[in-house]
N, C-alpha and C positions, 0 to 999 in steps of 0.2 A: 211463361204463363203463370208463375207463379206470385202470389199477391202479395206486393212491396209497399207499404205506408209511407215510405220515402218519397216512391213514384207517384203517389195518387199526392201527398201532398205538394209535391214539386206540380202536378197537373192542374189541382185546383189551385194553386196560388198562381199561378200564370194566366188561368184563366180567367179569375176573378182579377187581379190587375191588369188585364189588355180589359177586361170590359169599364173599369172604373178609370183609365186613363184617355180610349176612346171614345166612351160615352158626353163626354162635356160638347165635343167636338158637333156633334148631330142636335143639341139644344138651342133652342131660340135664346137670341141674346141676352133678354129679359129673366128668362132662366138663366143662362152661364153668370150673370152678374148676381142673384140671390145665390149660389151654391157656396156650402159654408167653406171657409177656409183651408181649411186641410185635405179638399179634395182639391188636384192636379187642373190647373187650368189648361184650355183649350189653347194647343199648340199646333193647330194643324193649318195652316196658311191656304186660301184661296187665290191660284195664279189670278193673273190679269185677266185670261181666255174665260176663268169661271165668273169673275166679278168687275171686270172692265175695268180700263184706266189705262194708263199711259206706259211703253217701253220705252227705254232711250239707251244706246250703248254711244257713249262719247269717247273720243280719241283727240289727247294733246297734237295739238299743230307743230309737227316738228320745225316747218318749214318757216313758219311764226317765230315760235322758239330763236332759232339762231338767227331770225332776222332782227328781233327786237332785242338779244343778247352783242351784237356785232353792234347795232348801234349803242347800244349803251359801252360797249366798249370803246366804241371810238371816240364820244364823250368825256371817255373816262381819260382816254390816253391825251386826249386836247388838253385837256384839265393839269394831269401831271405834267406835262412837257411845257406847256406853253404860260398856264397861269401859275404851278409852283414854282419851277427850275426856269423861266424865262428863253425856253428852247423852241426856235421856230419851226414850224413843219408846215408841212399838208398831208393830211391824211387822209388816202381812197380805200375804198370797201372791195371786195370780189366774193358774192355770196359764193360762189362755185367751187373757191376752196378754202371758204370761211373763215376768210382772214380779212386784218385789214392790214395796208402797208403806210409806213411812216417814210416818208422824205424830206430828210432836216435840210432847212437856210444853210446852216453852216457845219457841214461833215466833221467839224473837228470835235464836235460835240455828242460824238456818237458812244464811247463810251459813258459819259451820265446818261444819255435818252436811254440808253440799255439798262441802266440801274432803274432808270424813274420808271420804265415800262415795268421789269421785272416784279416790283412793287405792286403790279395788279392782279399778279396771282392769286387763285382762290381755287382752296381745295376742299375738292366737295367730298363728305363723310359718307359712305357705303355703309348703313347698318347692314346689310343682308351677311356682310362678308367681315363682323367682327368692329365695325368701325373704323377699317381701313379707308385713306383718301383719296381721292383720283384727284388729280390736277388739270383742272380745267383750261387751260392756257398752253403753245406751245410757243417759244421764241425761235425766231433766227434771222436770217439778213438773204435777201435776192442778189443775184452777179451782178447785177446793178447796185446795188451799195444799198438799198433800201431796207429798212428793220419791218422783221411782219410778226403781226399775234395774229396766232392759229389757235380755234376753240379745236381741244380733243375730241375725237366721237364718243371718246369714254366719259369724257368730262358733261357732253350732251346729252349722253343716255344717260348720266345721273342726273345731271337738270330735271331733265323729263321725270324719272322716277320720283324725285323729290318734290315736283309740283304738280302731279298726278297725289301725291299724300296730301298737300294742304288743299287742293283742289275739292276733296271729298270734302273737307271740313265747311267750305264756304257752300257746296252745294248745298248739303244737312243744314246748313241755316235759312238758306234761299227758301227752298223746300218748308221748313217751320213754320218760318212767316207767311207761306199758303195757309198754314192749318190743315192739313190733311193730314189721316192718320195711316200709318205702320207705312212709312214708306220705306223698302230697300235700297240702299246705295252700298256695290260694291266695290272693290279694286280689282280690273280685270288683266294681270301681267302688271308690264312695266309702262303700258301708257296709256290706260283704257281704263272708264269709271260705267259702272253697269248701274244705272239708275230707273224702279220700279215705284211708279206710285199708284196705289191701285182706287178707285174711284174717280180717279183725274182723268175727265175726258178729255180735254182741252188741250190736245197734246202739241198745237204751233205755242200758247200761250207759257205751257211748261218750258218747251224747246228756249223759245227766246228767253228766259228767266236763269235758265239751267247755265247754258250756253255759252250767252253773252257775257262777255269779259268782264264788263262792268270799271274797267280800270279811269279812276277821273283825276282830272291833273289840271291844276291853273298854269298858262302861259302869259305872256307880256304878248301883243303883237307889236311886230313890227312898222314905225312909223316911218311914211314919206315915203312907200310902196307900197302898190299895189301885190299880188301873188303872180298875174299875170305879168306885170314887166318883170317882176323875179326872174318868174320862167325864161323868157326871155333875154333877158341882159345877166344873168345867174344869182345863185341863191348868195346872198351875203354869208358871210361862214359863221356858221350857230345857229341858220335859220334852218324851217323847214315849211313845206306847203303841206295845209291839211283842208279839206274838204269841209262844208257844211251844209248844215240838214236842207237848206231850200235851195243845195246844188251848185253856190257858187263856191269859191273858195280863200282861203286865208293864210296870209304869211307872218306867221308866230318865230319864237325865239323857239329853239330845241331844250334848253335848259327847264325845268320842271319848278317854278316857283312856288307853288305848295302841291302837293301830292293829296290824292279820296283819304289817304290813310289815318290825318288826321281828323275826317271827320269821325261822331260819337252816332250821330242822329239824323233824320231826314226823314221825311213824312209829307205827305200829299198835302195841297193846301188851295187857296182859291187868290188870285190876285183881286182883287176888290176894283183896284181905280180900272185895270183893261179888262177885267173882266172874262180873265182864261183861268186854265188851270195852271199851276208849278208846282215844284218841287222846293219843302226849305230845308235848308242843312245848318247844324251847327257843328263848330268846331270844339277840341277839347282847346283846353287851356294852351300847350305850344302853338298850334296850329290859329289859334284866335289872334297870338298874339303876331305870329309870322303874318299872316292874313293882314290883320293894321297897319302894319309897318309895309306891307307892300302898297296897300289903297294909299297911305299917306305920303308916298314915295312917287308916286304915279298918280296924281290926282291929275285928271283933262287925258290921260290915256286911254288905251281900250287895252283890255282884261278878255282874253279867251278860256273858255268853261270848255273844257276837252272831254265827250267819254269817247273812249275806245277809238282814239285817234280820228275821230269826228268832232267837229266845230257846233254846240251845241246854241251857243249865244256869245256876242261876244261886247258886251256893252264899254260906255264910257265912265270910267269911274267918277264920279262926281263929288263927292267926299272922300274922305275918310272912314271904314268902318271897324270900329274897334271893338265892337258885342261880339264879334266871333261867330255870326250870323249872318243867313245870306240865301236869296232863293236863285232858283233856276227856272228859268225858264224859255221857252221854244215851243216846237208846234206837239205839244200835247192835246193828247185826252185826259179823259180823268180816269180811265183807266193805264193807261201808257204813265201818268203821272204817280199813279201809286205804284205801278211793277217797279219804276226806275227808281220809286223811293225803297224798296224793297231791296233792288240789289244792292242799293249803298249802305243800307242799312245789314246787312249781310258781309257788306266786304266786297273787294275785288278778285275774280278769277288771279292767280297768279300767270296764268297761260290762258291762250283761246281754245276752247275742245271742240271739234268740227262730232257731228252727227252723223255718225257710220252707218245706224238702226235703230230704225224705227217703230215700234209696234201702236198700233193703238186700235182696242176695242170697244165699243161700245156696251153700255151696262145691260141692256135691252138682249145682246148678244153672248152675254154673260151666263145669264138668266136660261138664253135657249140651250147653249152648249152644256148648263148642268141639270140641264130636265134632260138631254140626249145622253148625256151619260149613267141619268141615272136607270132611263129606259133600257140604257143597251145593259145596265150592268144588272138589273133585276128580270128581265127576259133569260138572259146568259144563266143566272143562278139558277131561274126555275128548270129551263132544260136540263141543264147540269143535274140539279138533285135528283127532278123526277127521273131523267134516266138511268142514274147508279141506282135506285128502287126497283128501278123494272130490270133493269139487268142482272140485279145481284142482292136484291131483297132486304134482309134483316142485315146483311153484309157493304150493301148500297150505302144503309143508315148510320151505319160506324163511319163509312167515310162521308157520308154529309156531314156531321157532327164534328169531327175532323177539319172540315172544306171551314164551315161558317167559323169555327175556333180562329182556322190560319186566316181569314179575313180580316176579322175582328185585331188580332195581332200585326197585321200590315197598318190598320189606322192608328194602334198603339202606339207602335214604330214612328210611325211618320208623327203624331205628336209630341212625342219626347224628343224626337230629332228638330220639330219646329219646323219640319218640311213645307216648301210647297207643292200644295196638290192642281195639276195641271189638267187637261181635259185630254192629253196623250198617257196623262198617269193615271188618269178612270181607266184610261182601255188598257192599262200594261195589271192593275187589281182584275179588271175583265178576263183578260188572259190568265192568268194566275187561275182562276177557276178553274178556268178549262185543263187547264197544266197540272194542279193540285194534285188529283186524283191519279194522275198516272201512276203514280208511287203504288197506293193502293191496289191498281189494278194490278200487276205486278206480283205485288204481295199476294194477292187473290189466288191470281192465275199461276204459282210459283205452288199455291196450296193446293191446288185442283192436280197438277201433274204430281207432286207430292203422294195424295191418297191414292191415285191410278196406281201408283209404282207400287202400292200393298201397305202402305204404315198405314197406323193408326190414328185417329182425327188429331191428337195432341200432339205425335210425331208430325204431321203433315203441317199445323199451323206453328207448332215451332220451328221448322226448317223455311216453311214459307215466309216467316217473316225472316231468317239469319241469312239462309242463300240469296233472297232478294237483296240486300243490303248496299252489299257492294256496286250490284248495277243500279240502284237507286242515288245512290253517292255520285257514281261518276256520271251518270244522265244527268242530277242535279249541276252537279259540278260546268260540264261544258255549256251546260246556259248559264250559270253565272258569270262563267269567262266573258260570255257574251256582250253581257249586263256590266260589268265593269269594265269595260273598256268603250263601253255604249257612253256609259257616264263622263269616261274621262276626256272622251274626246270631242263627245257633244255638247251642246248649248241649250241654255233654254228651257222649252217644253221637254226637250228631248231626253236631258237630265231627269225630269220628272218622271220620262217612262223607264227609265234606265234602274231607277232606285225605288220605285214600286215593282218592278220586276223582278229587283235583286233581293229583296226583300220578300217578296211573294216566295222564293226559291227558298233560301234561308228556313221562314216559317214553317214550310211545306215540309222539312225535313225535320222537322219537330213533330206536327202534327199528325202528319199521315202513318209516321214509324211509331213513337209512342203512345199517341194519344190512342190509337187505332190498334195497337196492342194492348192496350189497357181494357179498354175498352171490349175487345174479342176476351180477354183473360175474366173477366166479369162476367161473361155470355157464356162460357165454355163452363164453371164453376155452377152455373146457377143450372144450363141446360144438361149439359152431360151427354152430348148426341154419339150418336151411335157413326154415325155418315156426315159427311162435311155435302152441305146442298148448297154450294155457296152460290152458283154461277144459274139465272134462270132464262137468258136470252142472251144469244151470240149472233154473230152474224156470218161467221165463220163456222162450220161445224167442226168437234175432233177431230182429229187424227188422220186431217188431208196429206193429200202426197202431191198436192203440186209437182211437177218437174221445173222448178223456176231455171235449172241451168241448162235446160235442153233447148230453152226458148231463149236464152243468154246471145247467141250472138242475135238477135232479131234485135231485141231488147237493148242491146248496145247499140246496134246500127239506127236504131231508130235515135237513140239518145244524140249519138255524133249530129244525125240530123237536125234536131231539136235544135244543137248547141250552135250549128256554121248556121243555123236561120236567124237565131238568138243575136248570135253575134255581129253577120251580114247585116241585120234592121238595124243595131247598134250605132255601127259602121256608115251605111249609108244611109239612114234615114233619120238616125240622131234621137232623143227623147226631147218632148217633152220639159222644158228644164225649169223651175218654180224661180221665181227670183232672190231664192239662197242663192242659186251658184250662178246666176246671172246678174244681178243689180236690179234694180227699177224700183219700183211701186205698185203695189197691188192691193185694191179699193173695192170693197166687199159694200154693196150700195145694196138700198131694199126699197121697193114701191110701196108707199103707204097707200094707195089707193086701189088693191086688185093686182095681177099678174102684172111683171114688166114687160115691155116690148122691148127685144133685145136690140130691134134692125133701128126703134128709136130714139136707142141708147148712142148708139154708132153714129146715127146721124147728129144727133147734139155734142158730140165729140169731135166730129170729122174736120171743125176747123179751130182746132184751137191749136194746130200747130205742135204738137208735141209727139210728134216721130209716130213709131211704129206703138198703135193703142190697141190691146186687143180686148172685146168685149166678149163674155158668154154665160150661160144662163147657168147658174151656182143653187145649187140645193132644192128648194123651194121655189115654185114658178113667180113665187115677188122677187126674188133676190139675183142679182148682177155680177157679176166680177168681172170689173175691169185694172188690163194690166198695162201700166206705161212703162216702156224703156226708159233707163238712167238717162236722166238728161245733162247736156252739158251746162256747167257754171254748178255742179255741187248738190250739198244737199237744201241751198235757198232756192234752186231752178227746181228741185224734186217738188219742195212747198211748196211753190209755187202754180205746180203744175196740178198738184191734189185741192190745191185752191181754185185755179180754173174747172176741174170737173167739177165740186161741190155746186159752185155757180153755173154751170151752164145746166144741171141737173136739177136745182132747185124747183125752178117753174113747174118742172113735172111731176113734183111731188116724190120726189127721189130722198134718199136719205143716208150718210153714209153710216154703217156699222161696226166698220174695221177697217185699217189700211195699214200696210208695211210695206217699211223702205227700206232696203240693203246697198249699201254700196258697193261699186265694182272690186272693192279693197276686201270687205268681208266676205263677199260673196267666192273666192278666191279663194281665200282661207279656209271656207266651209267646203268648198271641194275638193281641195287636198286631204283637209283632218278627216271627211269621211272616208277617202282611197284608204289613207293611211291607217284608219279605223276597222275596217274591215280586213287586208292584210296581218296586220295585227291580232285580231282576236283569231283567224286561220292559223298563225307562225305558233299561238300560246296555245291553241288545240292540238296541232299537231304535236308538240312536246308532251303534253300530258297524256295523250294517247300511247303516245311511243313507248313512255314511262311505264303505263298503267297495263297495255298492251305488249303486240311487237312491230315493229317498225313498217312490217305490211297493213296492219290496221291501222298506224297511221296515217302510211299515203294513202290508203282506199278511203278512210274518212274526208282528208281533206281536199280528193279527189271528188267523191259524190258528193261532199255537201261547194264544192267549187261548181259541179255543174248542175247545182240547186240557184245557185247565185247567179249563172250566167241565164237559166231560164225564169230568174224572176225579172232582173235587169230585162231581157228579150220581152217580157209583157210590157213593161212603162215603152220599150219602143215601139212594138206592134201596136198596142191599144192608145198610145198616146195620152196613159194617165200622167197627172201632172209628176216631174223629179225633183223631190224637193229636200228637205232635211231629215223629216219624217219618213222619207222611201230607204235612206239610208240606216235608221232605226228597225224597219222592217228588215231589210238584209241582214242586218247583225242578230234580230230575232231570231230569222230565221236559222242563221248560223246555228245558234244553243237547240230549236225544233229536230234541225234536220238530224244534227248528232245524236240527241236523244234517244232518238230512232235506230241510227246507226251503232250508237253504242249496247245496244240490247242488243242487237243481232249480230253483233261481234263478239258480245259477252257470252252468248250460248254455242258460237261455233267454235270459241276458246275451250270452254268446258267439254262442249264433246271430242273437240280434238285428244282431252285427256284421257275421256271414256269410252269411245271407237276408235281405235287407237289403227284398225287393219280395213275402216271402212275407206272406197276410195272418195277425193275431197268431194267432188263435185254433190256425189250423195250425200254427205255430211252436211255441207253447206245447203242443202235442202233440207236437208231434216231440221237443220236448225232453225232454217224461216219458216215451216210450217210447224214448230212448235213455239215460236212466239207472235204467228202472222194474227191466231186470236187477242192476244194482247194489245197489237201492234193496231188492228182496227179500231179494238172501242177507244184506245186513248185517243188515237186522231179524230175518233167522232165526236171525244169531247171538247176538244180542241174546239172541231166545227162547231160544236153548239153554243162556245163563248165568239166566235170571232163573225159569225153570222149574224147575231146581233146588232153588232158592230157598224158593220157593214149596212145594215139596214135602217138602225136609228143612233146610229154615233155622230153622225151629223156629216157635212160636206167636209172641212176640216182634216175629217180623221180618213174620208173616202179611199184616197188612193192609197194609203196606209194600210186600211184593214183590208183592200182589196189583194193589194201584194200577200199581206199575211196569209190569206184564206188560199190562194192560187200557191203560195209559196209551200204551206205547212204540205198540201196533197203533193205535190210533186217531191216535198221532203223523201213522204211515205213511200212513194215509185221507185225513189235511187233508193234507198238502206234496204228495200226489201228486194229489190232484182236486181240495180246495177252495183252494187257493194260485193256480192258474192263473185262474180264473174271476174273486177277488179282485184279480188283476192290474189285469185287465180294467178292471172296474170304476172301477177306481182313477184310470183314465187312464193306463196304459202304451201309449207309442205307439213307432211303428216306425222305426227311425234316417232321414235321408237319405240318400240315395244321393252327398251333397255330404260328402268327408271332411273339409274344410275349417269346416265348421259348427260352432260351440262343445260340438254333442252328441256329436261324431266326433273330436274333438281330443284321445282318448285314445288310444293305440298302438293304429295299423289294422294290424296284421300280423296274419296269422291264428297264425303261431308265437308271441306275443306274450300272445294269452291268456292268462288261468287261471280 
């Protein structure tokens, strides 16, 4: 309590820089672009959910990969064998154990083929690991005499990784040439490109641009056959059959007589004499002059224009063209005409990347999701404040001042980090509110048993804030456990709520300890009170005597109850499941015209053929959410299917607002990393407990807050709210809630254990929950008064999310306050000796000493 210049100016320099680094952030644009130079630009990003635009997580085609790597291998080996060293063969493929095998004319020649093969090794550089090379090739020979190249798996998961790298680069140009601003592209692992443009509603027109290979290559076709007698009577060797846009098909050379790569340039343009659109390209200088020499070579032949192993146009050359110049053309638009001029102008995919997810929002939708947050998070604050006032008065106002500091500091945060802010990271600063304070209370409540025990008001608030400490630390602590491993294992939005969470914790252990000491040390200097009047409404009176262990076995049987109904709905009735961990598509639609009819949604649905569609009435009585099962043929049968809703909804004035697509691939993935998610943040609790504790507090912790988790899971079964990705952020919530809880009332039956040393436990273990059970309420009521909110104007979105929280946090309160103590018990907690000497006593017997 004494006055440190250090501290107050470490307080106001903190303060005043969270509010000059924040503040850009809340300015209209017009403002943020006149602010003078030396103050911090706004670094705080708006997800997609706040500001619409387009998701897309892409995955290299592996199955592409070794199919288009085999063939060019086998190109390769025709090439050495037969056109260098004059060594006959035939060579077949077997993708299955992606190899090809070679069968020479004349076996005596199998020694060179083995040299000429070996020759095609290539070894692929691993920066991750030093620049060490894996060798992508394996040689040997069948019982049958035949030579086979085998591509290594190692050699193909560096392919992948190394065309996932240049991948990024041609997407960043794709992308450019939209003109849209701040868009994200990241590297997700070793085969996945996480691409966010935010503004881009447009999300098939992104997809195809993104996507699309874009790989163009000149062929010769083949003369004096058709593709059909090909097929038929078989392919000449060096040919291959490729498809063309108006669905018939062409039988070209496999050999690649100019490659997209030398083109420089390509741009939309208008043919004049037919009167369509095209595409014209120029060549650089090699490429122009390869180009000539081919047209001059083949003049009265036909020339096939290949993208992406499709037959684009395949005309008769009728000159020679020697400008290095040249259009395309086929059944465009003038839209399709500039996209395609765009990819080429950008480069070719090195690889095909297939569409795992899809988000897309609308800006309209944007707009509503951060007026709901902004509702739920300034309804939340007002509660919040006004009740630390009426609770605890002039002591209320330390910790509002506190509360708005550590806010302010959370958007500091996330601007220097460059973060984005999500509409699940409004609700995790929401929470934080409510959370904030707890510290505070604590503190309070640490000073009010303080003065009862006889010291003096200064005694009482310096012990109240040093004895609180410890269990402020480690209640801090196991919700951040919570919150990083939320982050590391989730996705998405969900990362957004993970690290404003963890963040909000962080801060709060600045604010509520120092700043709230400072603060009372200012108050305590000026007033000089005689009596500490800190506390002026409870809900809880002093110095109850609950019998919580005499009601202990009821309260357990009831619990088991709870748990086998929890678990049985699980079991046989299933949840619920969002299409994270199922696959599909789900189409957030809005009635412009007045409420939707849902039964007429259904019926304009009902035949278009797309499996099991479920429709139901979402938020607002205009708005829709309909859900299609994954369909088969991919994610062009999913578009395809969100394209028939669109149309068959139109007439009625329907509209879409959002829709997301997962595949049965992600969706997979996202329900293991959640299991594993949750297990995990339990395994890292229970070790710091055990640490911080003794090994009975840690299984009774990870015991009650396990069957906090099985009776929130048991709500998404019983009630049937949606289980989605966000229901798993809520459990790991609740995880760091329920401890909180638990760890205060573990932390005071530790301490008394030191100082009743001859009480027996079960009393013990009561006194201890009826002297933090007043604590234990109002935090969780501030809790409620951020997550009610929520619940009410968070939006449909965040629904079954803050419903879980709100059901979850009160049943947290149930187990740490009755079913923790009885667990003790059981556990074998037993009561120190009265010998301090004893290896159980040989921790600090002072009773100032505690925390």
């Amino acid at each position: 309590m004494q006055h440190s210049p250090i501290r107050a100016i470490i307080i106001l320099l903190v303060a005043v820089l969270g509010i000059v680094i924040a503040m850009p952030n809340f300015l209209p644009k017009d403002v943020q672009a006149s602010l003078p130079g030396w103050l911090p630009k706004p670094g705080l990003v708006l997800g997609l959910d706040l500001q619409g635009g387009s998701h897309l997580l892409l995955e290299v085609d592996r199955s592409g990969i070794v199919e288009q790597r085999l063939s060019d291998l086998r190109r390769d080996a025709r090439n050495v064998l037969a056109n260098q060293n004059g060594i006959g063969n035939l060579i077949t493929t077997d993708p299955a154990t992606n190899s090809i095998y070679i069968e020479l004319t004349d076996p005596s020649q199998k020694p060179q083929a083995e040299t000429a093969l070996r020759g095609l090794q290539n070894t692929l550089s691993n920066v991750m690991f030093g620049g060490t090379g894996v060798e992508e090739l394996a040689f040997g020979e069948t019982a049958d005499g035949k030579l086979s190249v085998t591509l290594t798996p190692e050699g193909i998961t560096q392919r992948m990784s190394s065309l996932v790298a240049q991948s990024l680069e041609v997407i960043r140009s794709r992308i450019d040439e939209l003109g849209t601003t701040e868009p994200s592209i990241q590297r997700q692992g070793d085969t996945r490109v996480l691409v966010q443009v935010p503004g881009f509603g447009d999300s098939q027109r992104l997809k195809n641009i993104i996507s699309q290979t874009a790989r163009l290559t000149f062929h010769m076709v083949y003369p004096g056959m058709s593709a059909e007698q090909a097929e038929a009577q078989g392919l000449p060797a060096g040919t291959m059959v490729l498809p063309t846009q108006d669905g018939t098909k062409e039988l070209v050379y496999e050999d690649v007589a100019l490659g997209g790569e030398s083109l420089v340039d390509a741009q939309p343009s208008y043919d004049q004499q037919r009167g369509i659109p095209v595409v014209s390209f120029k060549f650089d200088t090699r490429g122009a002059i390869t180009f000539g020499e081919i047209t001059s070579q083949n003049v009265g032949k036909r020339f096939a224009i290949v993208l992406d192993d499709t037959v684009i146009t395949a005309p008769v050359i009728q000159q020679p063209i020697t400008g290095g110049t040249g259009q395309i053309s086929g059944n465009f638009t003038t839209a399709s005409a500039n996209d395609l001029a765009v990819l080429l102008r950008a480069g070719a995919l090195p690889a095909s990347l297939d569409v795992v997810e899809e988000r897309t929002v609308d800006a309209s939708l944007g707009a509503d999701s951060i007026r709901a947050g902004l509702t739920a998070g300034v309804v939340a604050a007002v509660l919040v404040v006004g009740f630390m006032v009426i609770a605890y008065g002039v002591w209320g106002v330390f910790a509002n001042v506190s509360l708005v500091l550590n806010v302010i500091l959370i958007f500091a945060a996330l601007s220097l980090m460059g973060a984005t802010l999500t509409l699940p990271g409004i609700a995790g600063i929401v929470l934080t509110i409510g959370m904030a304070v707890d510290a505070n209370v604590l503190i309070y409540e640490r000073m009010r048993e303080e003065q009862r025990s006889g010291k003096s008001p200064l005694q009482a608030i310096t012990a109240g804030f040093e004895r609180a400490w410890g269990t402020i630390v480690d209640s801090h602590l196991t919700q951040l456990v919570a919150a990083v491993v939320l982050y590391f294992m989730g996705s998405g939005p969900v990362q957004g709520f993970a690290v404003t969470l963890g963040l909000g914790i962080l801060t709060s252990l600045f604010t509520s300890y120092t700043v709230t000491s400072y603060q009372v040390g200012l108050w305590y200097r000026r007033v000089r009170p005689k009596t500490l009047k800190i506390q002026h409404f409870r809900f809880i009176p002093d110095g109850t005597k609950i019998p919580f262990m005499k009601i202990s076995r009821y309260v357990i049987a009831l619990s088991i109850i709870m748990s086998v109904i929890s678990v049985g709905a699980a079991y046989f009735k299933g949840f619920n499941l969002g299409i994270d961990f199922v696959g599909g598509t789900a189409i957030e639609v809005q009635h412009t015209e007045g409420p939707a009819d849902v039964g007429r949604v259904r019926e304009l649905l009902d035949g278009l053929e797309l499996g099991e569609v479920q429709v139901q009435g979402f938020g607002t009585p205009e708005d829709v959410l309909v859900r299609v099962q994954a369909q088969e043929g991919g994610q062009d049968a999913d578009q395809a299917a969100v394209t028939k809703i669109r149309d068959a909804l139109a007439g009625d004035q329907y509209e879409i607002r959002r829709t997301e697509a997962v595949s049965g691939t992600v969706s997979g993935e996202l329900a293991w990393k959640g299991t594993i998610a949750v297990i995990i943040a339990l395994a890292c609790i229970l070790v710091y407990i055990w640490f911080r504790f003794e090994w009975q507090f840690a299984l009774a912790a990870v015991t009650t807050t396990s069957h906090d988790i099985i009776m929130t899971i048991g709500l998404f079964s019983l009630t049937g709210l949606e289980f989605n990705l966000s229901s798993i952020a809520a459990v790991l919530t609740l995880v760091g809630l329920s401890l909180n809880e638990t760890v205060v009332v573990s932390d005071r039956i530790r301490e008394n254990l030191r100082k009743h040393r001859k009480m027996p436990l079960p009393e013990l273990i009561d006194l201890s929950i009826n002297q933090t059970i007043v604590r234990t309420s109002l935090t969780q009521f501030t809790v409620l008064l951020a997550l009610v909110p929520l619940v009410l104007f968070g939006g449909e979105v965040l629904r079954s999310f803050t419903i879980a929280m709100t059901f979850g946090s009160l049943v947290g309160m149930y187990s740490s306050v009755i079913v923790n103590g009885p667990i003790l018990i059981n556990f074998g907690l037993k009561q120190k000796s009265d010998d301090p000497t004893t290896p159980a006593n040989k921790e600090k017997s002072t009773d100032g000493a505690t925390v």
